[in-house]
Backbone bond lengths (Angstrom), bond angles and torsions (degrees), N, CA, C in turn:
res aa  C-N    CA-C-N  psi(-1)  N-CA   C-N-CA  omega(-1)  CA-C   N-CA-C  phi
1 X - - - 1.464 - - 1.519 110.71 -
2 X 1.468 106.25 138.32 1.137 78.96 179.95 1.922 133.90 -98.92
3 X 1.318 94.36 21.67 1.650 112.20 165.75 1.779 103.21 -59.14
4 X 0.922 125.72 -16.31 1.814 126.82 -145.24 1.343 81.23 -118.03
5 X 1.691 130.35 -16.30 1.840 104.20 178.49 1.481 129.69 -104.31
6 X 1.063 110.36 152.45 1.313 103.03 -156.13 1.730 114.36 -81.04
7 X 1.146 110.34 150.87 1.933 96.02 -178.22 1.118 118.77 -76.12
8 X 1.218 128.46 159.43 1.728 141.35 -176.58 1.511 106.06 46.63
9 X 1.654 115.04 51.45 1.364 122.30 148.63 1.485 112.79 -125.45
10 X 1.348 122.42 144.09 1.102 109.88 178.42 2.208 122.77 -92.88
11 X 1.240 95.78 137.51 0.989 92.93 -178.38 1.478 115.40 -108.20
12 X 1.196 124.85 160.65 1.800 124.72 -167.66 1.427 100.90 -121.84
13 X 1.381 115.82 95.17 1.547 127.26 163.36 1.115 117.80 -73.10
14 X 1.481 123.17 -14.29 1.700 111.42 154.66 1.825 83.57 172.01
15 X 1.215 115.68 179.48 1.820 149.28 -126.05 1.843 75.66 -73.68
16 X 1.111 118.80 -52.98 1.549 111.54 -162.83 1.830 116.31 -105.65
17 X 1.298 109.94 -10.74 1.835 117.36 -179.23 1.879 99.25 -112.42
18 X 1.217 88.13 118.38 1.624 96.03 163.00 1.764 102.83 -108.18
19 X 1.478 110.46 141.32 1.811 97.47 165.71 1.574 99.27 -111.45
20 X 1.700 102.98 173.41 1.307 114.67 -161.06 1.882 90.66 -151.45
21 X 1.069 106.89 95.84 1.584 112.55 167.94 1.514 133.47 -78.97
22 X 1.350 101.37 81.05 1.378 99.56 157.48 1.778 137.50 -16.56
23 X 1.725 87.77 121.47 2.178 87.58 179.70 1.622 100.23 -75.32
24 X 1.369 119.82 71.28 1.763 107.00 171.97 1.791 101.79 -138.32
25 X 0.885 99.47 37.39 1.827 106.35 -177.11 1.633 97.78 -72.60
26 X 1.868 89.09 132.47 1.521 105.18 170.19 1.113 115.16 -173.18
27 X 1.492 142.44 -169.36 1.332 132.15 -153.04 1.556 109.22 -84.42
28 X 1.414 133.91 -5.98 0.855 154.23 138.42 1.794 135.17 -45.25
29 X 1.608 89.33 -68.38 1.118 103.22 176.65 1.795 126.46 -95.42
30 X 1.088 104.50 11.56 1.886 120.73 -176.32 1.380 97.51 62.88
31 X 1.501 132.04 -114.15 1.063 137.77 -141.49 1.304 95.17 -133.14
32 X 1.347 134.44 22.87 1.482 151.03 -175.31 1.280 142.58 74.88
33 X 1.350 149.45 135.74 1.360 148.49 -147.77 1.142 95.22 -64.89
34 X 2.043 91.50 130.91 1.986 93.43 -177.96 1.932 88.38 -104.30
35 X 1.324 100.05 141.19 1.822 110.47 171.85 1.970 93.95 -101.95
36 X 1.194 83.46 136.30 1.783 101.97 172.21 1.166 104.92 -115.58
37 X 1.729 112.29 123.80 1.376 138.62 167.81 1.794 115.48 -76.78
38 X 1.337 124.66 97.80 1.652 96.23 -173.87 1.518 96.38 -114.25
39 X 1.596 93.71 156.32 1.663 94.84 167.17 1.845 91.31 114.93
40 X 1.604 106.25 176.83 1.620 102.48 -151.31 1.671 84.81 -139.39
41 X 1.354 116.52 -57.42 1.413 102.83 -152.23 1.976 88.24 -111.69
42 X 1.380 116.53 -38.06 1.696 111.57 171.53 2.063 84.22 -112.81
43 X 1.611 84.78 173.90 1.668 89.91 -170.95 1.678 109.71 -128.84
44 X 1.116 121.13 -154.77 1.695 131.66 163.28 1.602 85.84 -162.73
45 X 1.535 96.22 153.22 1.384 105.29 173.36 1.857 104.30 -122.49
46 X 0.909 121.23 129.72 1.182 110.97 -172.16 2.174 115.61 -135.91
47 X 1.522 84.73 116.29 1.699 108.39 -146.96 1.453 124.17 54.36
48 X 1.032 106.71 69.61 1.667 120.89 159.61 1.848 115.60 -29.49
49 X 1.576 107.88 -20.55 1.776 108.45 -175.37 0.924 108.77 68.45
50 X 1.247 113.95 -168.61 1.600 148.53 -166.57 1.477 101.69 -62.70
51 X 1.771 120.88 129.11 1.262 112.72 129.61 1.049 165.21 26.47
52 X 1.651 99.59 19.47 2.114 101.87 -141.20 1.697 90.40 -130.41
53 X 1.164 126.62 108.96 1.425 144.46 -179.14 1.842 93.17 -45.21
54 X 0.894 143.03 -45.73 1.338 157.17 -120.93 1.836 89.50 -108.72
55 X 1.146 125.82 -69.18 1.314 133.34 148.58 1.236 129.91 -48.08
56 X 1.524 131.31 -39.63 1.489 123.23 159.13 1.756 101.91 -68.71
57 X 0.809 150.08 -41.36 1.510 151.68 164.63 1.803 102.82 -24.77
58 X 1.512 101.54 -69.38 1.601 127.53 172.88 1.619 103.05 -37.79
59 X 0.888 127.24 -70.10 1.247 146.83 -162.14 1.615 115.01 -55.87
60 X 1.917 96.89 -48.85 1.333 99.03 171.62 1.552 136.07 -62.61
61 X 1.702 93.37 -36.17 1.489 125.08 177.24 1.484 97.55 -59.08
62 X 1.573 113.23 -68.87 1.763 83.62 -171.87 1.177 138.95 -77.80
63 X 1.456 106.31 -10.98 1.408 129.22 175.76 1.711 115.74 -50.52
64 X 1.796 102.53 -26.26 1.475 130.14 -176.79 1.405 128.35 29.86
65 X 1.724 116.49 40.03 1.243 109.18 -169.85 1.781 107.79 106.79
66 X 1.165 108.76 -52.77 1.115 110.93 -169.76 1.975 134.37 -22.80
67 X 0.964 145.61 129.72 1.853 109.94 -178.57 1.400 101.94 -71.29
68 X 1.497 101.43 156.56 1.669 122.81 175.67 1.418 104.71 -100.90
69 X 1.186 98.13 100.38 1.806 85.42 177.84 1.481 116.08 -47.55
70 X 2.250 95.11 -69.42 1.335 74.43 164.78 1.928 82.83 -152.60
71 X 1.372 81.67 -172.53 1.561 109.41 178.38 1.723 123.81 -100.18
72 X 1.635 111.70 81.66 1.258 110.96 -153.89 2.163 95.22 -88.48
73 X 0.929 113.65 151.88 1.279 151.73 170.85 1.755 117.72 -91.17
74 X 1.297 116.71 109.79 1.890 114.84 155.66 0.797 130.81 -71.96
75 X 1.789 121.86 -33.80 0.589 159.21 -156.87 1.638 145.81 162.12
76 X 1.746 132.34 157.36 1.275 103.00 -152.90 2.037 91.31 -134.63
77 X 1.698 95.22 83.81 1.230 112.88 150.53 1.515 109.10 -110.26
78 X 1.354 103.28 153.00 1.324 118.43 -175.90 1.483 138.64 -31.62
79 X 2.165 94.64 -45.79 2.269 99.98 162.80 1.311 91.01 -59.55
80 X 1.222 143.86 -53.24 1.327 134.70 -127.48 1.905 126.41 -79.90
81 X 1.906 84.57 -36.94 1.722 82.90 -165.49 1.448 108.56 -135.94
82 X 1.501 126.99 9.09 1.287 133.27 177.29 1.570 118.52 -38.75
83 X 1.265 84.71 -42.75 1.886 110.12 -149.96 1.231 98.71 -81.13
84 X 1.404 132.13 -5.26 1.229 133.06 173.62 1.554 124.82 -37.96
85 X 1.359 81.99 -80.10 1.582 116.52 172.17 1.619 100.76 -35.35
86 X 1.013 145.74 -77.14 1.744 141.80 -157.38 2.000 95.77 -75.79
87 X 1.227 117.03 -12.54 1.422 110.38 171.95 0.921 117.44 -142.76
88 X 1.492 123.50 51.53 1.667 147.35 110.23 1.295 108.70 -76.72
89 X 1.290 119.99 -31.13 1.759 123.60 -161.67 1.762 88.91 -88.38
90 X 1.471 118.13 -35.05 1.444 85.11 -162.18 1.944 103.57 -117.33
91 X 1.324 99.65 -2.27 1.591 99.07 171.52 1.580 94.45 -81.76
92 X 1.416 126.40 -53.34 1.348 139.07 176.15 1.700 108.58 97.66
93 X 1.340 107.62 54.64 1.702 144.12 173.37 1.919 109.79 -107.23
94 X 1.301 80.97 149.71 1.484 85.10 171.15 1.386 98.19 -119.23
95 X 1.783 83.25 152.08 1.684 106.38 -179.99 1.695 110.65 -75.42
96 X 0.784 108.70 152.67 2.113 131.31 179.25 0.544 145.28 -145.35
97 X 1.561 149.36 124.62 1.146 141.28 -168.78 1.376 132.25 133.19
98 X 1.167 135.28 -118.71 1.107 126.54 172.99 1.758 131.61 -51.13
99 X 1.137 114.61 155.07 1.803 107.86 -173.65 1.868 115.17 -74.31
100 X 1.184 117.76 107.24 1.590 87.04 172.70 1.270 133.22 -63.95
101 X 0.989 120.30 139.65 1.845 140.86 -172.77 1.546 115.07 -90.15
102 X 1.015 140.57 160.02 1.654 154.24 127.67 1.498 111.07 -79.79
103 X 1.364 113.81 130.66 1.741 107.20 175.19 1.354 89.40 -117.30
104 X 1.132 119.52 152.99 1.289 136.93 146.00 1.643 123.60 -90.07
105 X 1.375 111.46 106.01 1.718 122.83 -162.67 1.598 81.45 -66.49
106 X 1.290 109.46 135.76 1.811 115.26 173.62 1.338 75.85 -144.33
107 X 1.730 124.62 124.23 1.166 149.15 144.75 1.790 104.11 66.50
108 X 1.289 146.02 -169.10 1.323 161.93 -157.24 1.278 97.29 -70.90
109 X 1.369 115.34 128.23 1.597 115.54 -178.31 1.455 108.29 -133.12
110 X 1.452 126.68 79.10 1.141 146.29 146.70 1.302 129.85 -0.63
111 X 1.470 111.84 -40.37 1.608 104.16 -169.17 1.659 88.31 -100.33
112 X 1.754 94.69 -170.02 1.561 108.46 179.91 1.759 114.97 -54.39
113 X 1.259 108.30 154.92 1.828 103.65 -164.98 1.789 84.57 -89.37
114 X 1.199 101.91 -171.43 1.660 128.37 -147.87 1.304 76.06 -107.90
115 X 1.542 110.44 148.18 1.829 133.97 164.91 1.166 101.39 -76.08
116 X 1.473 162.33 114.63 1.198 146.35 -154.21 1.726 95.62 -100.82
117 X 1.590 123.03 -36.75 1.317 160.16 168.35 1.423 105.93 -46.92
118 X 1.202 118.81 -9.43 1.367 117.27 -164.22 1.787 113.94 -92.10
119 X 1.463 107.16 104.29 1.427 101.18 -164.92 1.480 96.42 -142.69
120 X 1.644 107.12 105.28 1.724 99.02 177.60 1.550 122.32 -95.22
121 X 1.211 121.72 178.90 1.393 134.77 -178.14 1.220 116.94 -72.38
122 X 1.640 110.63 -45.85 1.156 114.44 174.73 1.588 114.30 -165.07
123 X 1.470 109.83 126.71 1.423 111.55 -175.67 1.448 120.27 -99.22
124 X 1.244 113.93 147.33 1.012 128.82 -145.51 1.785 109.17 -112.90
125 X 1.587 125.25 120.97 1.021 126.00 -168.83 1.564 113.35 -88.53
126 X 1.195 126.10 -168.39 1.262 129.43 173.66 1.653 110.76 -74.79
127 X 1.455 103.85 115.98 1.658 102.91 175.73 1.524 101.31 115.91
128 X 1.404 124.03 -37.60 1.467 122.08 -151.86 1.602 103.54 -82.28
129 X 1.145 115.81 151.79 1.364 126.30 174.54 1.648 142.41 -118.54
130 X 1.269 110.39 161.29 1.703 107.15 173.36 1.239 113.75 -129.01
131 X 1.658 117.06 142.66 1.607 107.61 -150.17 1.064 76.39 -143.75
132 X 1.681 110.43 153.91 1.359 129.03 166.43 2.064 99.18 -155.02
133 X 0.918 120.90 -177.02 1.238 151.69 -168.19 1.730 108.18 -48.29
134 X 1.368 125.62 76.44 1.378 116.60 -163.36 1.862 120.26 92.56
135 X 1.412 108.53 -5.66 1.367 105.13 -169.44 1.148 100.80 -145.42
136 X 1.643 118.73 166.85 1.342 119.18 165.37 2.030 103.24 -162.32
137 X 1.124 124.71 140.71 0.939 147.87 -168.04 1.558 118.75 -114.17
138 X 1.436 126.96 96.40 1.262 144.03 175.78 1.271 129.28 -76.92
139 X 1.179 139.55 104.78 1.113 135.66 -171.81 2.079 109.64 -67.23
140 X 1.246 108.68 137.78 1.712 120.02 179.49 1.419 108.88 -135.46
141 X 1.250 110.01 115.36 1.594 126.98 -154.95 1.846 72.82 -80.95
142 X 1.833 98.00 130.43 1.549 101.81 162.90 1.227 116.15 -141.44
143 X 1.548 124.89 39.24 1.366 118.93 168.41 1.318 146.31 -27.26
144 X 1.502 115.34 146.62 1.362 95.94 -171.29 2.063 121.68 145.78
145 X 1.411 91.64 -51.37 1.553 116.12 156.87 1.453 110.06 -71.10
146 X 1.600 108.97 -65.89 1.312 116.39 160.74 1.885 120.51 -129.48
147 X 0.756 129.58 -174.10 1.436 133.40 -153.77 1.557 90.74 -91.78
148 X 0.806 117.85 -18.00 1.822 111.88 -149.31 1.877 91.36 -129.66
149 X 1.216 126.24 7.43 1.385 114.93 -173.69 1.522 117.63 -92.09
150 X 1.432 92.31 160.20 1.484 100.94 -148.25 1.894 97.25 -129.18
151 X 1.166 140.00 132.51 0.995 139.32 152.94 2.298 112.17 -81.78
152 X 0.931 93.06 174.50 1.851 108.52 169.20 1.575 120.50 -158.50
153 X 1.269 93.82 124.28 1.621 116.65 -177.86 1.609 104.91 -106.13
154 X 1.302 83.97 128.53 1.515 104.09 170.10 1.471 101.48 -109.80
155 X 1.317 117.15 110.08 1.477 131.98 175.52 1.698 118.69 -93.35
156 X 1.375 108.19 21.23 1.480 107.28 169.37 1.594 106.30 -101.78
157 X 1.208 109.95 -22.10 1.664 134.15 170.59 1.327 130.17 -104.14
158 X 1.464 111.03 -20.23 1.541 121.12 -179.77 1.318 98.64 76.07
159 X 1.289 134.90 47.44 1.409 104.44 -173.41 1.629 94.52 -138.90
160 X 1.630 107.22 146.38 1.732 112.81 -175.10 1.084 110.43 -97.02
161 X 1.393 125.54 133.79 1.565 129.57 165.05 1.906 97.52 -73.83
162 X 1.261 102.95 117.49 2.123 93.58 -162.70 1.666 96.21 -104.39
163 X 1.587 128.23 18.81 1.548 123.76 -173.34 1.385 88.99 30.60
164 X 1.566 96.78 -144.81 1.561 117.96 -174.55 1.613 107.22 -91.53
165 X 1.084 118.05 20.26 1.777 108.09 -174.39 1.600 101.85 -87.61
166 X 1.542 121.90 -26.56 1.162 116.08 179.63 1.814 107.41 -132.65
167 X 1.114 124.63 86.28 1.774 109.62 167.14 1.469 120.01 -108.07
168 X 1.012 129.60 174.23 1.532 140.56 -165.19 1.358 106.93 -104.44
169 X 1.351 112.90 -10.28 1.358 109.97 -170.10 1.695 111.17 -100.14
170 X 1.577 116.72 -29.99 1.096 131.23 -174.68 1.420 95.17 -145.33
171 X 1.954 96.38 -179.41 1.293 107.12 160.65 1.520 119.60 -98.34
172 X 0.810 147.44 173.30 1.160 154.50 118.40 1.801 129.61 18.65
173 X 0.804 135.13 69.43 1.546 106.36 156.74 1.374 155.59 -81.04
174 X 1.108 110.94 121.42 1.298 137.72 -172.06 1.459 124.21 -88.58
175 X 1.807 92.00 95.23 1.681 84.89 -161.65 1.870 93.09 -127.12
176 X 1.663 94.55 134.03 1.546 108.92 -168.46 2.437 95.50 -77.64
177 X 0.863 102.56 139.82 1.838 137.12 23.01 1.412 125.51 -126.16
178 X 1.265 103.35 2.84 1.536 109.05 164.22 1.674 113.05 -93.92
179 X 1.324 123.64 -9.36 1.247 109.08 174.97 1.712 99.88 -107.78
180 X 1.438 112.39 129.43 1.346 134.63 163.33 1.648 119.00 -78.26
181 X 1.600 103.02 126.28 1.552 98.13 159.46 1.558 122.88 -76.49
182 X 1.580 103.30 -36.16 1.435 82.73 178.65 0.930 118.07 -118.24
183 X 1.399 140.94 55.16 1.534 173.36 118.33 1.709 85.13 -54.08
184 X 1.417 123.72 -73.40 0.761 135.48 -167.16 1.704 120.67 -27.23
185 X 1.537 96.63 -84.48 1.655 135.27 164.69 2.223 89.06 -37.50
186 X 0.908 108.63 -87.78 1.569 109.88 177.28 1.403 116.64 -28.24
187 X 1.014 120.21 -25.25 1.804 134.85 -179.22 1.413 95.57 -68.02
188 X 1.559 110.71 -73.62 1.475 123.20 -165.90 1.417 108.98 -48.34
189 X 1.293 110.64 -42.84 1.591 117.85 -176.23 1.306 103.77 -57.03
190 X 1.326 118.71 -59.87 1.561 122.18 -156.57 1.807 99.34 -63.44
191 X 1.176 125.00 -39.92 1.629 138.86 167.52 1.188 106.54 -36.75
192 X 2.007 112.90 -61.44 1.348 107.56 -178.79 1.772 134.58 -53.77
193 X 1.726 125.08 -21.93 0.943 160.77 165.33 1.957 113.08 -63.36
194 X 1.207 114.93 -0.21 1.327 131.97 -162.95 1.925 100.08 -134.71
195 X 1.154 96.90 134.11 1.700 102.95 -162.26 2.236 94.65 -106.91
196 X 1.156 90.01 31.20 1.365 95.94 178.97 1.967 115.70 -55.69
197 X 1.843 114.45 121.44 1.070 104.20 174.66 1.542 139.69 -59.54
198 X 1.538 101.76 -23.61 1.463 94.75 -165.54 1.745 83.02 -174.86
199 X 1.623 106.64 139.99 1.448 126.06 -175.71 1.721 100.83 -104.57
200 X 1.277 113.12 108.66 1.439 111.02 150.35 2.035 129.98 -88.81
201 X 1.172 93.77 102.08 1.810 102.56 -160.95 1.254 102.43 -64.69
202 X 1.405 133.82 168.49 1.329 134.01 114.08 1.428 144.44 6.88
203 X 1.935 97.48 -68.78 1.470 102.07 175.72 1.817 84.62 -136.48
204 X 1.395 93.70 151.70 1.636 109.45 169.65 1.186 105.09 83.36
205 X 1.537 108.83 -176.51 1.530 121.70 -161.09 1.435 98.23 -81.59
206 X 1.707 96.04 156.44 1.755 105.71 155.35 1.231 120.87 -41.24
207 X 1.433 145.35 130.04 1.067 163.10 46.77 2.133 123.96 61.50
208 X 1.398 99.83 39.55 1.645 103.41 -142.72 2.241 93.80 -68.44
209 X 1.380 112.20 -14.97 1.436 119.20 176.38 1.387 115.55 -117.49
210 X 0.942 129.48 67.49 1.494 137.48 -158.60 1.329 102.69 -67.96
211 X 1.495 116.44 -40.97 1.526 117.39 -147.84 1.945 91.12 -83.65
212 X 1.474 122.47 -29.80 1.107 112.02 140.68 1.355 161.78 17.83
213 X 1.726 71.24 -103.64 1.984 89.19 166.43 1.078 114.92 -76.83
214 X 1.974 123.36 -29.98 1.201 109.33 -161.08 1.731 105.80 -59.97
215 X 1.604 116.04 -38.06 0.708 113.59 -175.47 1.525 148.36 -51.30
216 X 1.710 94.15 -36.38 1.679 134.74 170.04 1.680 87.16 -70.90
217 X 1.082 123.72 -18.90 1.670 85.21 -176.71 1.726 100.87 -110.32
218 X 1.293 118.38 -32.40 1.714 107.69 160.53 1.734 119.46 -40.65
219 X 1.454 102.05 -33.90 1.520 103.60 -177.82 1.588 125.55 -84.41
220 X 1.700 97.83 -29.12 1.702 95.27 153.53 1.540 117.10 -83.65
221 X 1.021 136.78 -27.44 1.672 129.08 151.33 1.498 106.45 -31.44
222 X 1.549 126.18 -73.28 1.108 123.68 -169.69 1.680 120.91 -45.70
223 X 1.581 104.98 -49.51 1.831 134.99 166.54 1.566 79.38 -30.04
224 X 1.411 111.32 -95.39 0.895 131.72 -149.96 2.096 123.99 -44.08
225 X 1.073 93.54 -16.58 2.041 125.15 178.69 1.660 110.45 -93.15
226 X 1.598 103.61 -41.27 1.451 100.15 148.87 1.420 143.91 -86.19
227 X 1.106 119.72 6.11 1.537 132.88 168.48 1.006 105.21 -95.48
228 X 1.362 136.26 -22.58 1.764 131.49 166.57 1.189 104.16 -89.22
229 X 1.327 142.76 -24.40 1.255 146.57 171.05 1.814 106.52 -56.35
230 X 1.469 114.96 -66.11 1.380 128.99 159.65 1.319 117.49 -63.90
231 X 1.114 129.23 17.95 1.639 104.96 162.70 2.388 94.31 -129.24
232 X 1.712 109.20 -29.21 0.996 86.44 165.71 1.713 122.47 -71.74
233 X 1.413 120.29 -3.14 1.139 116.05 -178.50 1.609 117.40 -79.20
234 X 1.428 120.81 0.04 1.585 131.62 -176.80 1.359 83.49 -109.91
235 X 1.714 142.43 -37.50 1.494 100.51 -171.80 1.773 82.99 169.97
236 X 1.334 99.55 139.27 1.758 117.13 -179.49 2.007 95.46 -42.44
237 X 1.301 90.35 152.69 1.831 97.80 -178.03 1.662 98.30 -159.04
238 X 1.178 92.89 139.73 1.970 99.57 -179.58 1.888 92.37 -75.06
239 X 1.650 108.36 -170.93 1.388 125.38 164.10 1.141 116.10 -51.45
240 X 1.587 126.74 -50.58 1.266 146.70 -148.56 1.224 104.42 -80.40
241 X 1.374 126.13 -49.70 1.440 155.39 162.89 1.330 103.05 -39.99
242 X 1.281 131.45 -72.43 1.053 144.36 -177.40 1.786 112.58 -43.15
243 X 1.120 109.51 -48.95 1.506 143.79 -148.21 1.937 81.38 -84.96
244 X 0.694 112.47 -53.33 1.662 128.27 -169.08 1.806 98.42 -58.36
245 X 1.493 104.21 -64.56 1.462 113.61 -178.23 1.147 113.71 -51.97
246 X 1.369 131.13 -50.13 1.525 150.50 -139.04 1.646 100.76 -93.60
247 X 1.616 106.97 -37.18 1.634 97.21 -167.14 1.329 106.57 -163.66
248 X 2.050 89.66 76.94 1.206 114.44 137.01 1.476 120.15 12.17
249 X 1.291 126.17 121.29 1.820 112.20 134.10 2.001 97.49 70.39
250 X 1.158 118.09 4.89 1.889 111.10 -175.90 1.464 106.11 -62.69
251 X 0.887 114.01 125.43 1.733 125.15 139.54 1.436 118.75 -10.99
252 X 1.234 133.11 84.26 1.544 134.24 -163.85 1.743 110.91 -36.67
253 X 1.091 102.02 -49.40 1.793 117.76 176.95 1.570 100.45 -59.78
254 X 0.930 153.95 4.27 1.281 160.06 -158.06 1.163 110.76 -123.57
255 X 1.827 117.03 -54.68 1.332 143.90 -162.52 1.876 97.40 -56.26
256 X 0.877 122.28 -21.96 1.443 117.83 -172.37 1.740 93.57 -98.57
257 X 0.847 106.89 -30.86 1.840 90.06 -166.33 2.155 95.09 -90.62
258 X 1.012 108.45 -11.29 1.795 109.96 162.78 1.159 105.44 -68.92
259 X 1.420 109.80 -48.56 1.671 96.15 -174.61 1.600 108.47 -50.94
260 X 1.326 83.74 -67.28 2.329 79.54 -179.58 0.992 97.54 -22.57
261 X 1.115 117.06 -82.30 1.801 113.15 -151.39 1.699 118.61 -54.83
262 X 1.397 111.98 -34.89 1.120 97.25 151.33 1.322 157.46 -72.49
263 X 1.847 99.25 -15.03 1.722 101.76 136.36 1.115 135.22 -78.85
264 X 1.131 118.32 -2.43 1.952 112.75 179.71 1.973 74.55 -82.44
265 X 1.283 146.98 -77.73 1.013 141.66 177.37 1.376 113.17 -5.02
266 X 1.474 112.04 -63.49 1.741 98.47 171.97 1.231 131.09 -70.94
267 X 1.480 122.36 -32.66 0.852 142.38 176.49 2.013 104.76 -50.62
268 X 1.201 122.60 -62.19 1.234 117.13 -170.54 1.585 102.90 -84.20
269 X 1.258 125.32 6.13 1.182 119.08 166.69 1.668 133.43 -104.47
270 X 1.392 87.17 9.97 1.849 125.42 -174.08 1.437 84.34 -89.06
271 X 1.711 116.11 -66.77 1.241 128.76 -166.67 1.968 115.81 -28.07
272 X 1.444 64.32 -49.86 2.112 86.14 -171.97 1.712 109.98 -79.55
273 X 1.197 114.19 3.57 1.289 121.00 -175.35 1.333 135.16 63.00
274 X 1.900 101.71 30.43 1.577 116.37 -163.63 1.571 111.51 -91.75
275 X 1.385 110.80 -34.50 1.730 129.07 173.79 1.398 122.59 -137.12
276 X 1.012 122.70 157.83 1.310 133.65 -170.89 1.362 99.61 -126.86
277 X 1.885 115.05 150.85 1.219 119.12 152.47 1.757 114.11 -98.88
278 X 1.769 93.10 153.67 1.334 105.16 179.19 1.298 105.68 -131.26
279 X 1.517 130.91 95.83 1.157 122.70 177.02 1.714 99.70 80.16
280 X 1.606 111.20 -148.76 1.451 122.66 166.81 1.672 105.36 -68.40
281 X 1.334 130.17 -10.77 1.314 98.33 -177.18 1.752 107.28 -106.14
282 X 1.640 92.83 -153.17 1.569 82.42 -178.89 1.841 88.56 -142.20
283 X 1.341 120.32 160.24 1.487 111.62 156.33 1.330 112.86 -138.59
284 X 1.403 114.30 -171.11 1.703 107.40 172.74 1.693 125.58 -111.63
285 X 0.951 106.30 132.58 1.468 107.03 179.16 1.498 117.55 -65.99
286 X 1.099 106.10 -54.00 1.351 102.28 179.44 1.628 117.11 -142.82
């Protein structure tokens, strides 16, 4: 599990992925952003995390000299892509991957804040790749968490680098206005269509049945689209309201990042012409 490993050791999930767990565990982040080292004799580092001298230290040590091809990115929230910057400068790799964005903060924003710092070398489209010595790394457009996120497949192993679009430990958050629900929902689908062996996430354990979960979690998305469907159908309800009905018994620290998701929920269900907002609340059209 990976609650039981310790941070800034490296661990060997098989012949070409080592992980490296970040000390930044929190209700957010589980037990802290794991960075995956792949490759044997040159490497890729992929999300280096947060800022944290203690972990770039980690990183260097196992990395041992090795060249960095490069330093790929899922995305650029704060565990994820800080650490770039001081290990591009001192492996002497360029960063990759995902597109940088502008968000516009519109009201309480729940999930992890934006890298503002986040500026890569070169971004990487759907299909394109990074190769080194025995390996190669594919970029898989997975929007949805955030606008700009990116999964990586290693096709000598079958195996997905899944950021936060897919973990075992949680779901997803989906926080408007850069996070899409049905960017989102469309992500999972396109995943399911992919015979991928095994998901290495962000946060939490490997992922050894992906095609699985992906599925279990499109189907609580859906759960979850019909319980706002049935409760705006008895009578208009704000976020909060909603948030109250929907989830029972939550973890107070949590209660703010449900709400998001239960507005990206309205939000893509406006799209489809199912509810409308009125003011703070919301109702159903049809």
């Amino acid at each position: 599990m990976a609650n039981d490993l310790p941070t800034g050791a490296g661990v060997t999930l098989e012949p070409l992925v080592t992980r490296v767990l970040a000390p930044n565990a929190s209700a957010y982040t589980h037990t802290g952003t794991q960075t995956h080292i792949v490759g044997a004799d040159d490497v890729a580092v992929i999300d280096p995390g947060p800022a944290d001298p203690a972990h770039h230290d980690a990183l260097l040590r196992i990395i041992a000299g090795r060249p960095v091809r490069a330093i790929l990115i899922t995305h650029h929230h704060r565990d994820h892509s800080p650490g770039a910057i001081r290990l591009a400068r001192d492996a002497a790799a360029p960063i990759v991957g995902c597109a940088p964005i502008v968000v516009r903060e519109e009201g309480e924003q729940a999930d992890a804040a934006f890298d503002a710092g986040y500026a890569p070398d070169r971004v990487l489209a759907e299909g394109e790749q990074v190769t080194g010595a025995g390996w190669t790394l594919e970029a898989v457009a997975t929007p949805g968490h955030t606008a700009n996120h990116l999964a990586f497949a290693l096709p000598e192993t079958k195996a997905l680098f899944s950021g936060d679009h897919v973990m075992g430990w949680a779901t997803s958050v989906v926080s408007p206005p850069d996070g899409d629900m049905g960017d989102y929902m469309a992500s999972l689908e396109k995943l399911l269509l992919r015979d991928d062996r095994v998901y290495y996430p962000g946060h939490g354990d490997a992922v050894a049945r992906p095609q699985r979960l992906v599925r279990g979690m499109l189907g609580h998305r859906k759960q979850r689209e019909g319980q706002i469907l049935r409760l705006l159908a008895g009578a208009p309800h704000a976020v909060s309201g909603l948030v109250e009905r929907m989830y029972v018994g939550i973890d107070p620290r949590l209660a703010g990042a449900a709400g998001r998701s239960v507005l990206a929920h309205l939000l893509d269900l406006a799209r489809r012409g199912l509810v409308m907002q009125e003011g703070d609340t919301w109702r159903r059209i049809v």
